[in-house]
N, C-alpha and C positions, 0 to 999 in steps of 0.2 A: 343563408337564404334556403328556404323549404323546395326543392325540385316535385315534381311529379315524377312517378316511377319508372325507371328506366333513364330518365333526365341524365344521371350520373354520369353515361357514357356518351353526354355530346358535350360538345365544345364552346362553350358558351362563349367564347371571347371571337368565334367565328365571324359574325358580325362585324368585330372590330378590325380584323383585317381585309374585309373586304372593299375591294378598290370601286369605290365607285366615284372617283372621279375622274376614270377610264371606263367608262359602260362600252365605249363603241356605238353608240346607240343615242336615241334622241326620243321626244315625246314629237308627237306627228302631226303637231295643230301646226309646227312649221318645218323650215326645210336649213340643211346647215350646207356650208360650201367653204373648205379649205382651199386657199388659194399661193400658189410662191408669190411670195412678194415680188418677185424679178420680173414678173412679166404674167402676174396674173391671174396663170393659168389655171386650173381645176386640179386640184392635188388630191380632197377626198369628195364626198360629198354624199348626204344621206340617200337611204333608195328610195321614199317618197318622193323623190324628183318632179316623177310623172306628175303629183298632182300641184308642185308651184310651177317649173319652167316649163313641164310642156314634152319633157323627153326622158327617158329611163337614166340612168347613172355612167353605162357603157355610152351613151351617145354624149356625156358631157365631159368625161374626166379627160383633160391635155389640153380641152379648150380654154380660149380667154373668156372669162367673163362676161365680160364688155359684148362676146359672142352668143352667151348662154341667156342672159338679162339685156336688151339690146335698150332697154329702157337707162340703163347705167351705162352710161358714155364714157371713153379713158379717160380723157381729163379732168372732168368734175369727178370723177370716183376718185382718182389719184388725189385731187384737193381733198374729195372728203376722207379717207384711207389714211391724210397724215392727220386728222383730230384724234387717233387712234394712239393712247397711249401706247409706251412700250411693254407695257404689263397690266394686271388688273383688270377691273370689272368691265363688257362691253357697252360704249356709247351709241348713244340713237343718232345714226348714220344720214337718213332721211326715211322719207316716204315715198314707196311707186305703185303703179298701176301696171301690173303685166297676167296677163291672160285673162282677166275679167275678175283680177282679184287684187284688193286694196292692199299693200304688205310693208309694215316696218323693216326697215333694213338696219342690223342691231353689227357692230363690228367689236372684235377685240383680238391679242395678240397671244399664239398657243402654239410653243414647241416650232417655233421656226417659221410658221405660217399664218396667213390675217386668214381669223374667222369670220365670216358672215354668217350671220343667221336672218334668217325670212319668216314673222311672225303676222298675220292678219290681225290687220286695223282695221276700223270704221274713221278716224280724224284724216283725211289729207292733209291736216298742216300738223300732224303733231307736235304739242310744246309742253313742257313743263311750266313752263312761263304762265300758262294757261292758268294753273293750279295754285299761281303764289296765293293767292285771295287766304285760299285755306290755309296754308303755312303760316299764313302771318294772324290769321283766325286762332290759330291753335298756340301761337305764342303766347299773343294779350292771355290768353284762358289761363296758359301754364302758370302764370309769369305770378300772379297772387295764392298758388296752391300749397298748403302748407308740408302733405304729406307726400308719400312716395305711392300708397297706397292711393290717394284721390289721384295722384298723374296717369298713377295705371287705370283706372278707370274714365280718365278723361279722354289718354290714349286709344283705349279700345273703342270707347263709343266713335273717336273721329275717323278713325282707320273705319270702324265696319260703314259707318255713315258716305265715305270717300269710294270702297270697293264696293256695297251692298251685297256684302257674305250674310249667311245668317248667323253669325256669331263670330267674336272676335275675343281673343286671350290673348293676356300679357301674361308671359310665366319669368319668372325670376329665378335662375339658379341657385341653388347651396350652395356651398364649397366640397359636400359631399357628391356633387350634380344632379341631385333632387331637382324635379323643375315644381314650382311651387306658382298655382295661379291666383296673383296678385291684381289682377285688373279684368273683367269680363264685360261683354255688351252683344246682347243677341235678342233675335225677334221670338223664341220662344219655341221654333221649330225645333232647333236641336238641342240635346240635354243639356244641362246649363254644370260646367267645371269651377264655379267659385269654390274659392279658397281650398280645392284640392291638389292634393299632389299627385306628379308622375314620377315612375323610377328611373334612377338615370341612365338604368341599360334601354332605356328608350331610343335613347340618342348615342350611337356607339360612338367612338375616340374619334375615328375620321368625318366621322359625319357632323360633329363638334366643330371640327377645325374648317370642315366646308364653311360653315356658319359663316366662321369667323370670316375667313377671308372673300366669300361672296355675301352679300348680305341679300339678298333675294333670290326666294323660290320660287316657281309658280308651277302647281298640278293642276291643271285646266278638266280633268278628267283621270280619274283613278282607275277606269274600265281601258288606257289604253291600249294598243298595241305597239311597243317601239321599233323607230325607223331605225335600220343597222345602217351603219357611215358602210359607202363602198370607196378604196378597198378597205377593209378593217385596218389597216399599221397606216400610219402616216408614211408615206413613203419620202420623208427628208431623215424622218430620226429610226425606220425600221418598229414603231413603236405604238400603240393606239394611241390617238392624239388626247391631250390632256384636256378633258371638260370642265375645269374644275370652275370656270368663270362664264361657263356656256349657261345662255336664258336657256335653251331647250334639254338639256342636258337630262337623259332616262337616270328614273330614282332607281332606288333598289328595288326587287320586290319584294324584299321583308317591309319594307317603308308602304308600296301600295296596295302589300295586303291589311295591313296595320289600318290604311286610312279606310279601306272597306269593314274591317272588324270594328271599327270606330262609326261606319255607317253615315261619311260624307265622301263625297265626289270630288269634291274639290277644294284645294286649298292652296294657300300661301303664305308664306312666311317670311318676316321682316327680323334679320338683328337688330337686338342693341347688343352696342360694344361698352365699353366705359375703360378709357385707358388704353383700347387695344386688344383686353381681355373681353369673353361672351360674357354678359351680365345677364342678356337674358334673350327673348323672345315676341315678337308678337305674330300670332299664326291666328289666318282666317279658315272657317271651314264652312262649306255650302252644304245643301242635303243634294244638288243636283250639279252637272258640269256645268264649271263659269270660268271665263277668262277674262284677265284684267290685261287691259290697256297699257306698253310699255310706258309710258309716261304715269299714269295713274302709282303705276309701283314705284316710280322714282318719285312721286311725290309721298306716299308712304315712307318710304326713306330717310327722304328728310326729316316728317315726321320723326323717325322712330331716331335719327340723329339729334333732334330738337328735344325729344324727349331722356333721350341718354344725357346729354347734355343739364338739363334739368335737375335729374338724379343722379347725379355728379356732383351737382349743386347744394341738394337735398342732403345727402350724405353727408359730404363737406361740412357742411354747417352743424350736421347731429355730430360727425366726429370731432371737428372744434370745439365745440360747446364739451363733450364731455372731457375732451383732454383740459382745457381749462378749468375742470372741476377736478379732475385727477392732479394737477399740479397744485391747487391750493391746497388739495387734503396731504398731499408729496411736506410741501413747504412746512402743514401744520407736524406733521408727523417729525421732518428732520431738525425743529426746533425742539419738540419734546426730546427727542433723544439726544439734541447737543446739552439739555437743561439737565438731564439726569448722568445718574453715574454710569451707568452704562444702556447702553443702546435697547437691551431687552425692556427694561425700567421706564423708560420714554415710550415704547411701544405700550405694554401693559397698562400703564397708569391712566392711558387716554383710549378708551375700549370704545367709544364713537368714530374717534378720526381713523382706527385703525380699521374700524367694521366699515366704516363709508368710503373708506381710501378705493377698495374697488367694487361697492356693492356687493358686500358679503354679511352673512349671516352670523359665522362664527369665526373664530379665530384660534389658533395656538403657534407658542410660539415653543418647540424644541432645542435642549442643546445644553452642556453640562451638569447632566446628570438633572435635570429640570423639564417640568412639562405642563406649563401655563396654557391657561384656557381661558379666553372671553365670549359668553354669547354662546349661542348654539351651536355646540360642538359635539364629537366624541366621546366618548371616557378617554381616561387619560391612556391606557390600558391600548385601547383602540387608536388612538392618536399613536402611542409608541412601535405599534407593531406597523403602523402606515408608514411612517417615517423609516420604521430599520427597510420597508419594500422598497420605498423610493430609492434609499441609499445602494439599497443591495443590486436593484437594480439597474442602477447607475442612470437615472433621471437625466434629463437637463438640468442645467440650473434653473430654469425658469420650466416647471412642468407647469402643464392644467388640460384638463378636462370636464367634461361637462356629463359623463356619462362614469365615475369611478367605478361603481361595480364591473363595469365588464371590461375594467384593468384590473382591476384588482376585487374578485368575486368578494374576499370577507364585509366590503365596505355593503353588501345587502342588505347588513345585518342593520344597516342604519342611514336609510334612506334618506328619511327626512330631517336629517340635521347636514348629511352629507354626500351629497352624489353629485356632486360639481365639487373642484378641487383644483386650487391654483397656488402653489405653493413655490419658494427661493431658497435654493443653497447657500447656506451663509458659510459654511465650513465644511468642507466634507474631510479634513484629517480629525476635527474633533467636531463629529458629526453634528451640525444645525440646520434648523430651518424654519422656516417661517411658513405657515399654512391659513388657509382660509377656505373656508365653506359655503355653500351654498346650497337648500335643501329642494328637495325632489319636486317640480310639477308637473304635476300627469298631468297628460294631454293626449287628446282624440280626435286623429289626422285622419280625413277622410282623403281616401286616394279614386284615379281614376282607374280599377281594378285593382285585383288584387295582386301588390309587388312582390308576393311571393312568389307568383305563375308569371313569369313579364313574357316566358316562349312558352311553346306547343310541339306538342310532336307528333301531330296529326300531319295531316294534308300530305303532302311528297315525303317519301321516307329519307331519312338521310339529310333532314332538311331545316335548319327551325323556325317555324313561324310566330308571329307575335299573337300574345294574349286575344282570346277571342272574346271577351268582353270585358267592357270599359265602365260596368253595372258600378257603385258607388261602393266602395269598399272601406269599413270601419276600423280603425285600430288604436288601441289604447296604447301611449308610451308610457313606460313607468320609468323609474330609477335615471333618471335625467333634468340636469337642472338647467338653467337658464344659459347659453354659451359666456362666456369671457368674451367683452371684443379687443381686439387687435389694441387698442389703444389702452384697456385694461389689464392687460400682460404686460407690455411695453412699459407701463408704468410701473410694473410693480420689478420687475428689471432695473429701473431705472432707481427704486429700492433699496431692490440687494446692493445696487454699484456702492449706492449711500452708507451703508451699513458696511460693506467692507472697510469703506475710505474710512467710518469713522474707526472701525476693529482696527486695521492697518496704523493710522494714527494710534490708538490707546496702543496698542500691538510698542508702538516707536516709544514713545512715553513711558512706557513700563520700563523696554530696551536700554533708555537713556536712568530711569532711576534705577536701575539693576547694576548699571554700571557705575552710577557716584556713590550704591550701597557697596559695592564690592571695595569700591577705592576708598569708602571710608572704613569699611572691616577691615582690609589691611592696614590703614592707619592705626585703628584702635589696635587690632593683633600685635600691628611693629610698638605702638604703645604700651600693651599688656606684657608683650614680652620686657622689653626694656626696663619697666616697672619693678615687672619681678626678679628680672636676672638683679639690679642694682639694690632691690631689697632681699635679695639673700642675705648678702653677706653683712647688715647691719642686725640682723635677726639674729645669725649666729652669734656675732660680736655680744648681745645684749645676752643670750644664753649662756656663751662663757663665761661671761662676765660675772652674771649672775650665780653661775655656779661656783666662778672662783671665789667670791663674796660669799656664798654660801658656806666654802670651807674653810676658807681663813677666819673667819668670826661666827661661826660655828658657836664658839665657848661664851660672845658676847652677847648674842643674839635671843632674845625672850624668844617663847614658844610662837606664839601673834608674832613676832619678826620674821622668824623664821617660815612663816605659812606663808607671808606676802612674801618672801623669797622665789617660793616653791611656784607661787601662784603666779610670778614673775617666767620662770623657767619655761611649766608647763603654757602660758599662752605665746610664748616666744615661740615655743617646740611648734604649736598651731598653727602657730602665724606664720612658722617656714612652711609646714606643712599646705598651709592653703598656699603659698606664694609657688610652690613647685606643683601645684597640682595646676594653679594659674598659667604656671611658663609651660607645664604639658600640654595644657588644651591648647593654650597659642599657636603651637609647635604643629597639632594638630590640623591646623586649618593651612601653617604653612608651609607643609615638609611637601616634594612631591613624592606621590606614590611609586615606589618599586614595584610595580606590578609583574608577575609571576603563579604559576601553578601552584595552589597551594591545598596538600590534603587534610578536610578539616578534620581527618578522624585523629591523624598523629599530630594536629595541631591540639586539639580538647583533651588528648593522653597528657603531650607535654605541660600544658598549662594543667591540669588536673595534679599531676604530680607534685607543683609548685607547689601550689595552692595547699594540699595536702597535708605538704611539708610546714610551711607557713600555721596551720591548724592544729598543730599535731595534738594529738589527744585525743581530738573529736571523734566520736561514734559518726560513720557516711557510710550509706550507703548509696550507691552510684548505678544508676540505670543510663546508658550512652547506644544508642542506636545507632547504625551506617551511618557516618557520614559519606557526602561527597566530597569530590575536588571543585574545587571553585577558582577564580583568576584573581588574584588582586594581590597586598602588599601583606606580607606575612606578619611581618612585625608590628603593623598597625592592626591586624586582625588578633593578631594572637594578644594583645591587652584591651581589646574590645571583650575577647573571651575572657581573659582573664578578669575582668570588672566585673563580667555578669556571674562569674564560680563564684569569686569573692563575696560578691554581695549574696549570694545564696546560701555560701555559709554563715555569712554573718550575719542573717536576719534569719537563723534555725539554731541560732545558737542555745535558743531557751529549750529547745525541743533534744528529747536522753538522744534520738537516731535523726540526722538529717534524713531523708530522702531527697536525690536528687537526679533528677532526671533530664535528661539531653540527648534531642529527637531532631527530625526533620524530616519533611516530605516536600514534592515538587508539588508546584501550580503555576501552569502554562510556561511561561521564562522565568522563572524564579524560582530558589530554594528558596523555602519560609524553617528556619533554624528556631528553637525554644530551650528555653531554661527553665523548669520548675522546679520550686522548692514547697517543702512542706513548712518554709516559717510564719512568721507572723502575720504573713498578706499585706493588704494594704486598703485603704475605704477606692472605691471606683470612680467616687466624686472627684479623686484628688491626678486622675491619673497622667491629667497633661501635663503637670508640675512635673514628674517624676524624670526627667529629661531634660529639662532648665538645669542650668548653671547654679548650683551652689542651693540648689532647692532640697530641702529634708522634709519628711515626710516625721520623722521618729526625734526622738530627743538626742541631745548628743552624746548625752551622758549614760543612752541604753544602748545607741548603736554608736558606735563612732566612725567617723570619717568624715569627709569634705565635702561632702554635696556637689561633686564632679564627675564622678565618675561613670556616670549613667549619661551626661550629658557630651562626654569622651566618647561614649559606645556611638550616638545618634550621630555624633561626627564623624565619627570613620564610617559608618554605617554610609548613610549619605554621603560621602563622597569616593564608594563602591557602586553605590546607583541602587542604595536600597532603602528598606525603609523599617522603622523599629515602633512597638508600641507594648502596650503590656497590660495585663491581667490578672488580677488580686480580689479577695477576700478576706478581711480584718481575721487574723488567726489563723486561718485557714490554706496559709499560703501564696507565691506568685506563681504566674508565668510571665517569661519576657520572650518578644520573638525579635526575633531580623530575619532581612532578606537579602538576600546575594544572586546576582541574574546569573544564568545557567548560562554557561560558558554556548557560543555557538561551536567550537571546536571539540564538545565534550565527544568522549569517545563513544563507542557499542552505540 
């Protein structure tokens, strides 16, 4: 809010603690008289005395009553004294005639003592009774009204028609307390406030709760002077006695200089409640001093209870209705995603039920590295940096707003796809969510002055007064969309539950196939192993054999005999070959890890030396960078290492010099580990194969081996908690990497 200068250094919340439902003080069109219940007596009583009873304040206080008003007898006042609730707003007592003046006699119960108040009538019979005609006028009218807006209107007309104000407003609260005037009726004298607003520092915190709990004001005269209660403190509690239910009760005078800057005399004012809570207002304003009739205001009252009542009704039925359109779009929506494979898919494929589910514009839905969009939306770009805000900082599950830029300034950049914003955490360990949009409409709120000046700091220094004019003041809203209501959140809450329940389910479902896949991998494993172990030794049997036949008949044997001998042997040799490279990987999946410190620089020495040896001959030249230490099972690392040397020499075999190189650097919690060679490479098309079981990429008769051993490394790899992939060019040589998580106990 814009201050005027100097503004800075007051206290704007001053207002809001000022007690004014202790003034000490009364308006002086009547007279107040605390009484002990015990016997009656005059406990306080205002200093305009002189002009109801007859005598100053000193000459009444300790008398009885019954003394002071001789027109109120003990026993009929004691009759009437028990209609007096124990609490709450004061009832019309009767009516008397004492000193040549007609006067309602108004009672209620405050801080230990019965209040009386003494207000001039013209009725000697007053009744409310009088007034039903109109109450029941004002019902038939309500009772076929469609909207909220015509009740407010039908409202004011019967209120100004019933008190003859020259104007009558129905204001309707925000939820931000903006008072918004939704119903007007006036003769033309005073400026007319449809459809504007006031700011809610209008009506400070207490002076709200006045509201609530008395529901009738009446300023009979804005020019008053107030009567001071004598003695000031209630003498049962040491304390000003509590007005807060008192008819005569002195306003503030921020409030009576307000209603002069405002340039009416007189007013009053009627809650509506709805629920208990203030819903809103109806206030009358005159250009000159006018007093209404204590009955007249209790028939306003009811009014303005008949019409809460209404709008109660009204609402009721606008919020039913749209919740019953929310659950059929709810209903449409959680078949689509029980029909699809997964939940996101059911949403996306049906971009109607999903944009209607809450009256929105656009939609996306975030989460797995994915960023869908239907309808008028953001970039994708813009959607992802909204979502990493929301997560970051830490949302509800159920966020929305109706105004996103001035949560989150970048969404400026895009108004009109998105300045309302109601979105649901579907996950926040692997960040999702579901968003919807709604785009910008400007709107030009005329108020009643301008709420950027609601005080002054004119008049008494030290002091602050309200706005000195109420001139029509224009303002354009931008970057604000249509609110969400309550039952359009709630629903979309009701949502996210759905989406969990169904994630949660697939979540169980996956659980349960993960577990009959495990239980049949070890099936298969205890089967591959068994396989193998029992086909060794027939393999060998057929090799010796073969070979023994190879040398005893050696001399018989044609040259063609002797090759299908050979040919016997060598696929025998194969055949063991693949059958232990079988029972290895088996082994692999079911050995548990020795887990332990292991350094991989004197691991890649050792295994490099093998290797070496194993090659001898070969022209290498060997490039090995730092290793680290890492945690895991030596022996199952050190023949991961050793697959991938092996394989680097053997696919550089064509090459006069291998080059070989063996690096690593960190990224975030991981070593990322690499093998390059300079040999043959490999096409990129082919590279997910290259990790499969028994998968060749090359002939067998250029490279030899089993087609395992690469698919060894991704096992042990993965089940150290890493992950392995690799990189080739036909000729031109590989890289293979792994990864290994960086100890949390590493050292330095």
């Amino acid at each position: 809010m814009n201050l005027p200068n100097g503004a800075a250094d007051v206290d704007l919340t001053a207002c809001d603690r000022e007690p004014i439902h202790i003034p000490s003080c009364i308006q002086p069109h009547g007279a107040l008289a605390a009484l002990a219940e015990s016997d009656l007596t005059v406990l306080q009583v205002s200093d305009n005395s002189a002009d109801i009873f007859g005598a100053p304040p000193a000459d009444l206080l300790g008398r009885a009553i019954t003394d002071v008003v001789r027109e109120l007898p003990a026993d009929p006042l004691r009759e009437l004294l028990a209609k007096i609730p124990p609490r709450g707003e004061p009832v019309l007592l009767r009516a008397l005639r004492t000193g040549g003046r007609l006067l309602n006699v108004l009672g209620h119960r405050a801080d230990g003592a019965i209040v009386l108040e003494f207000e001039p009538t013209s009725d000697p019979d007053p009744s409310p009774r009088a007034l039903h005609p109109t109450v029941a006028q004002f019902i038939t009218k309500v009772q076929g009204v469609p909207s909220v807006d015509e009740l407010a209107r039908l409202m004011s007309a019967e209120v100004r028609r019933v008190t003859g104000f020259d104007r009558a407003l129905v204001y309707r609260f925000d939820p931000n307390g903006t008072g918004v005037v939704v119903g007007e009726d006036g003769n033309g004298r005073l400026p007319s406030y449809r459809d504007h607003r006031f700011p809610a520092s209008d009506i400070p915190k207490q002076a709200r709760e006045l509201y609530r709990t008395n529901r009738l004001r009446l300023i009979p005269d804005a020019a008053y002077r107030p009567a001071a209660l004598v003695p000031v403190h209630n003498p049962l509690t040491g304390r000003p006695l509590d007005l807060s239910h008192s008819s005569l009760r002195s306003v503030s005078p921020v409030h009576v200089e307000y209603m002069r800057n405002m340039r009416t005399a007189a007013s009053m004012s009627v809650s509506v409640l709805k629920g208990g809570d203030l819903w809103g207002l109806v206030v009358c304003h005159h250009h000159a001093p006018r007093s209404v009739p204590f009955e007249v205001r209790t028939v306003c009252d009811l009014l303005a209870q008949v019409f809460a009542l209404q709008v109660a009704a009204r609402e009721h039925v606008a919020d039913y209705e749209r919740r019953v359109e929310l659950k059929s779009a709810l209903n449409r929506l959680l078949a689509h995603m029980a029909a699809a494979d997964d939940y996101v898919r059911g949403l996306l494929d049906h971009p109607d039920d999903l944009l209607s589910f809450v009256g929105a514009t656009g939609a996306a839905v975030v989460g797995n590295g994915r960023c869908d969009r239907v309808g008028a939306a953001p970039s994708e770009a813009q959607v992802r940096r909204l979502t990493d805000w929301l997560f970051g900082e830490r949302k509800r599950d159920v966020f929305h707003t109706n105004a996103l830029a001035s949560e989150f300034p970048e969404a400026a950049a895009y108004p009109a796809v998105a300045s309302g914003l109601l979105g649901i955490s579907v996950s926040k360990l692997n960040p999702t969510m579901v968003l919807w949009f709604r785009p910008e409409v400007i709107e030009t709120i005329r108020w009643g002055g301008d709420p950027r000046r609601p005080t002054d700091l004119g008049g008494v220094p030290g002091r602050l007064h309200p706005r000195k004019s109420f001139e029509t003041w224009s303002q354009t809203v931008r970057n604000q969309a249509v609110p969400w209501l309550p039952s359009e959140t709630e629903a979309a809450a009701e949502l996210r539950n759905a989406v969990l329940g169904i994630v949660l389910r697939r979540a169980e479902e996956m659980a349960a196939l993960n577990v009959e896949l495990q239980r049949s991998n070890k099936e298969l494993e205890a089967f591959s192993y068994s396989v193998s172990h029992d086909l060794r030794a027939p393999l060998r049997h057929i090799v010796g054999y073969a070979e023994m036949l190879k040398e005893s008949a050696a001399a018989k044997l044609a040259p063609g005999e002797q090759k299908y001998v050979d040919t016997i042997i060598e696929s025998s040799v194969y055949a063991g070959q693949l059958v232990d490279a079988l029972l290895s990987f088996s082994r692999m999946g079911r050995a548990a890890l020795d887990r332990g410190r292991v350094e991989m620089g004197a691991l890649v020495s050792e295994v490099r030396r093998g290797v070496t040896t194993e090659f001898a001959g070969r022209r290498v030249r060997w490039t090995v960078a730092a290793l680290p230490a890492v945690e895991g099972d030596a022996m199952m690392l050190k023949l991961a290492v050793r697959n991938l040397l092996t394989n680097a020499l053997k696919y550089t075999k064509t090459r006069a010099e291998a080059e070989i190189e063996i690096g690593c650097r960190e990224e975030g919690a991981e070593y990322v580990f690499s093998v390059r060679d300079n040999g043959v490479g490999f096409d990129m098309r082919y590279r997910d194969k290259l990790f499969g079981v028994f998968q060749r990429l090359h002939r067998w008769e250029d490279f030899e081996g089993t087609g395992i051993g690469l698919a060894n490394v991704r096992r042990i790899v993965e089940r150290h908690g890493g992950r392995t992939w690799a990189e080739g060019e036909v000729d031109k040589g590989a890289t293979f990497y792994f990864t290994l998580p960086v100890p949390n106990t590493r050292e330095g």
